[in-house]
DSSP file (Angstrom, degrees, kcal/mol; ACC not computed):
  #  RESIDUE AA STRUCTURE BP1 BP2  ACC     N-H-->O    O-->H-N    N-H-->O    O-->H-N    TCO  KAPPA ALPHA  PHI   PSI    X-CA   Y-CA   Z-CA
    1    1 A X              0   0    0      0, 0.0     2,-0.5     0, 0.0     0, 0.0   0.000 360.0 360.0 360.0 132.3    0.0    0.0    0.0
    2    2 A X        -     0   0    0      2,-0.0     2,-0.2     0, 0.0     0, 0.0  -0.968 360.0-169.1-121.4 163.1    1.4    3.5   -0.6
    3    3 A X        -     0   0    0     -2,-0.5     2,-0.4     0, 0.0     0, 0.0  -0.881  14.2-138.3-133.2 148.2   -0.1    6.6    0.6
    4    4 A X        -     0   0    0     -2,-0.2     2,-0.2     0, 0.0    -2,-0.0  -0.893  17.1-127.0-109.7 153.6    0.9   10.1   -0.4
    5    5 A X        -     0   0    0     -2,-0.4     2,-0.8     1,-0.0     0, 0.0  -0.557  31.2-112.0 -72.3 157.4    1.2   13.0    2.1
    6    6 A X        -     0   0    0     -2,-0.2     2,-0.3     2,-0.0    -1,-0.0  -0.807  41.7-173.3 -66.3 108.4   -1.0   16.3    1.1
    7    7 A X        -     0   0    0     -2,-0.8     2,-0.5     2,-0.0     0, 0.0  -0.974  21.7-131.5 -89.2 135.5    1.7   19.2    0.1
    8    8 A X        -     0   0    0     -2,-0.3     2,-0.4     2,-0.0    -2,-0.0  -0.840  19.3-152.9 -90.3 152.4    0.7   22.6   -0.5
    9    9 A X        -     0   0    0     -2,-0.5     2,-0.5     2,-0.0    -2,-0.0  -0.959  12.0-174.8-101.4  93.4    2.3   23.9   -3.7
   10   10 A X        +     0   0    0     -2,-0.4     2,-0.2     2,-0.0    -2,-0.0  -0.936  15.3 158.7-110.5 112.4    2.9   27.8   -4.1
   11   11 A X        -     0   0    0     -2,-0.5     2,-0.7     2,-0.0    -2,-0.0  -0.831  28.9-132.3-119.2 165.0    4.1   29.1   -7.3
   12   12 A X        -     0   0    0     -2,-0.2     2,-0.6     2,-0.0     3,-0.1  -0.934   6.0-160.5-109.0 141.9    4.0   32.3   -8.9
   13   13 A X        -     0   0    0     -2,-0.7    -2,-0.0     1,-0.1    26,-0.0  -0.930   7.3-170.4-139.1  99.7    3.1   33.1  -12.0
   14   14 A X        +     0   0    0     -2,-0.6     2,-0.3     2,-0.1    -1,-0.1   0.458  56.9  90.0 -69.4 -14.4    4.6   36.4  -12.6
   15   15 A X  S    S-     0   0    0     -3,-0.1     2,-0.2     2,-0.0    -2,-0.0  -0.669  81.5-106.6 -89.6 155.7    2.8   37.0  -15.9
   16   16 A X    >>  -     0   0    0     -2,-0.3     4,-1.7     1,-0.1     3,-1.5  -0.553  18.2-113.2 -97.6 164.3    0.1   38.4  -16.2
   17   17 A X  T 34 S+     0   0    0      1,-0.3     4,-0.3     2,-0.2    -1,-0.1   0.528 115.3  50.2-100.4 -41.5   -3.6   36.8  -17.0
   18   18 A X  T 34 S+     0   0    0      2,-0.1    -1,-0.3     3,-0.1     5,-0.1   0.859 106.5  50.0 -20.5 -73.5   -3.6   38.8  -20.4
   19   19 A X  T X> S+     0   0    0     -3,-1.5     4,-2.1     1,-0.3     3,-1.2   0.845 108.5  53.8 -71.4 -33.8   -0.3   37.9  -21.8
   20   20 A X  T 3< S+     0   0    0     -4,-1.7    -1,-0.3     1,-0.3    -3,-0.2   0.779 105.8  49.6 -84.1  -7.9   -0.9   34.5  -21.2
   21   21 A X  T 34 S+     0   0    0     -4,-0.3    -1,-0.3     2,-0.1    -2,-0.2   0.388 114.7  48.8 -96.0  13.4   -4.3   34.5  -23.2
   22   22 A X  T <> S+     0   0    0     -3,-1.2     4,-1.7     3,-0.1    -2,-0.2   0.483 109.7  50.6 -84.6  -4.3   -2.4   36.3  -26.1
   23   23 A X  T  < S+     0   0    0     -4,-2.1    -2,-0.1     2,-0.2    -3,-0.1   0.179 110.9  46.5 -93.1  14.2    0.3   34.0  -26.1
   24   24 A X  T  4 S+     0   0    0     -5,-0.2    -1,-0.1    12,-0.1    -3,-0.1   0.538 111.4  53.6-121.8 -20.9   -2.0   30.9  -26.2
   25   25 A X  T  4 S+     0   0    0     -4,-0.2    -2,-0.2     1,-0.1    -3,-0.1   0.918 113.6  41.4 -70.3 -47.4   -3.9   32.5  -28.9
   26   26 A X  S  < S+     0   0    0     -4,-1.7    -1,-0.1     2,-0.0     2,-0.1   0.390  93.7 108.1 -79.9   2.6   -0.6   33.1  -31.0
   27   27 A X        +     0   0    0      1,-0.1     3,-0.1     6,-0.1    -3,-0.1  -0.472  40.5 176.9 -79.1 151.5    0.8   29.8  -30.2
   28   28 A X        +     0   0    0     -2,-0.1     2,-0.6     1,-0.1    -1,-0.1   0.707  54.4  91.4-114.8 -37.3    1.0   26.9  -32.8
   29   29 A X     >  -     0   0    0      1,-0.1     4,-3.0     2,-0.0     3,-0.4  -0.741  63.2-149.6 -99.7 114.0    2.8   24.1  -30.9
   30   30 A X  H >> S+     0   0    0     -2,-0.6     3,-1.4     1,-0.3     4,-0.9   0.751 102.3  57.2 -28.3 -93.8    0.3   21.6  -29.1
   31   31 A X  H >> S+     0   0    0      1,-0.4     4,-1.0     2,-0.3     3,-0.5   0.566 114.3  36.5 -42.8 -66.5    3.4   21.3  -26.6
   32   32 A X  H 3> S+     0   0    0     -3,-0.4     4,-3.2     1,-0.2     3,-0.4   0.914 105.8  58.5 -49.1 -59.7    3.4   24.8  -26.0
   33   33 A X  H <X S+     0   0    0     -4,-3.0     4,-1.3    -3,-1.4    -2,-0.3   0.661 108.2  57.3 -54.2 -28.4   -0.1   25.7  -26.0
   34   34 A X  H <X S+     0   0    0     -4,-0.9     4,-2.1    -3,-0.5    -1,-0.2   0.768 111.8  41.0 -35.7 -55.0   -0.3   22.8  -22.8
   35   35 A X  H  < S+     0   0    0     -4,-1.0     3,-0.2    -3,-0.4    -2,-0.2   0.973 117.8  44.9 -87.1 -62.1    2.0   24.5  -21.0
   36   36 A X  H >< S+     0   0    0     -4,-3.2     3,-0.5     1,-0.2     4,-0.2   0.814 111.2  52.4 -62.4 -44.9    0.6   28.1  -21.8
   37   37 A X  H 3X S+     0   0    0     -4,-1.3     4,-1.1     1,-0.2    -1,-0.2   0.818 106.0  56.5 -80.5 -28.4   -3.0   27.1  -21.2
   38   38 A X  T 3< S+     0   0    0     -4,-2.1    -1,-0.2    -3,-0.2    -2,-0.1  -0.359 112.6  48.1 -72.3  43.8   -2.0   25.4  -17.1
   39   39 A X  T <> S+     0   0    0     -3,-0.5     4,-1.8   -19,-0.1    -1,-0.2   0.268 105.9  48.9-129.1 -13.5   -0.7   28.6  -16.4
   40   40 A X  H  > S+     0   0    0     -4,-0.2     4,-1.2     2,-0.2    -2,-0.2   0.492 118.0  42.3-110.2  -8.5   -3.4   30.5  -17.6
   41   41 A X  H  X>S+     0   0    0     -4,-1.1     5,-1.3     2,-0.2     4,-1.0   0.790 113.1  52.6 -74.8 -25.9   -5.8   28.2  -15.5
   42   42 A X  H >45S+     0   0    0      3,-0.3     3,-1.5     2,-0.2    -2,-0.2   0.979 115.7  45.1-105.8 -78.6   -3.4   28.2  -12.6
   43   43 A X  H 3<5S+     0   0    0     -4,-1.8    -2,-0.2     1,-0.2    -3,-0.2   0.675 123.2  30.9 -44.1 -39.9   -3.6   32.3  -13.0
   44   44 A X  H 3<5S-     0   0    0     -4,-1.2    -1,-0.2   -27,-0.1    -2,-0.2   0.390 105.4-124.5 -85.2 -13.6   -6.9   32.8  -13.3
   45   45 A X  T <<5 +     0   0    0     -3,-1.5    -3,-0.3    -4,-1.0     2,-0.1   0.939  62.9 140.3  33.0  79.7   -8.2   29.5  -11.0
   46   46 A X    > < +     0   0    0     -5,-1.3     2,-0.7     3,-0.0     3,-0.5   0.830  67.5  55.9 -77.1 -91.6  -10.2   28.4  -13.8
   47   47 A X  T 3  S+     0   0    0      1,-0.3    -5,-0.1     2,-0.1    -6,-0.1   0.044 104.9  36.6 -86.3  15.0   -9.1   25.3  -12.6
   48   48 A X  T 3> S+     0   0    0     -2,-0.7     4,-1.0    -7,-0.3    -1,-0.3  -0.096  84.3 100.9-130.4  53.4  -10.0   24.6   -8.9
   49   49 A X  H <> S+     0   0    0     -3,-0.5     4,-0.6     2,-0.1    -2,-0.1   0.757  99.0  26.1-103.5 -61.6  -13.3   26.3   -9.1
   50   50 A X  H  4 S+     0   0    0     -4,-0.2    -3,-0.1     2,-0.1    -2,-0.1   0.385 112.0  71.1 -75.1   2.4  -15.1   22.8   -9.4
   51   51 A X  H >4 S+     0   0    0      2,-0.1     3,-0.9     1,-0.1    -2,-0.1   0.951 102.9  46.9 -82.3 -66.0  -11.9   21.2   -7.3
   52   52 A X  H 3< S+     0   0    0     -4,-1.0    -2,-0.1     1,-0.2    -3,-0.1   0.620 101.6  61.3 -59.8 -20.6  -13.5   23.4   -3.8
   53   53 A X  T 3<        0   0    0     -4,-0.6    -1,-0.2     1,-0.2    -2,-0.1   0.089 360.0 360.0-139.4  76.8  -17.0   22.5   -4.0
   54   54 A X    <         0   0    0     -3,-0.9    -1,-0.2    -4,-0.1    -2,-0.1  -0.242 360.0 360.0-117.3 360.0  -16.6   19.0   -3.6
């Protein structure tokens, strides 16, 4: 059996919530556009908005 501990995880995302939706708009590479679009969830918490009320 393995068990994980909980960690919290604090990052920054020094850009701002803007640049990163014109840089996901002007992006071409899948690979990129991944990367660019979890940062712009991450910035905006698009993506623990159904994660907290659960």
């Amino acid at each position: 059996m393995v068990r994980f501990m909980a960690r919290l995880l604090k990052i920054t995302i020094e850009e701002s919530a803007e640049f990163l939706e014109k840089q996901l708009k002007n992006t071409r590479a899948a690979s990129q556009e991944e990367r660019i679009q979890l940062l712009w969830w991450l910035k905006t918490g698009t993506c623990w908005r159904g994660f907290y009320n659960t």
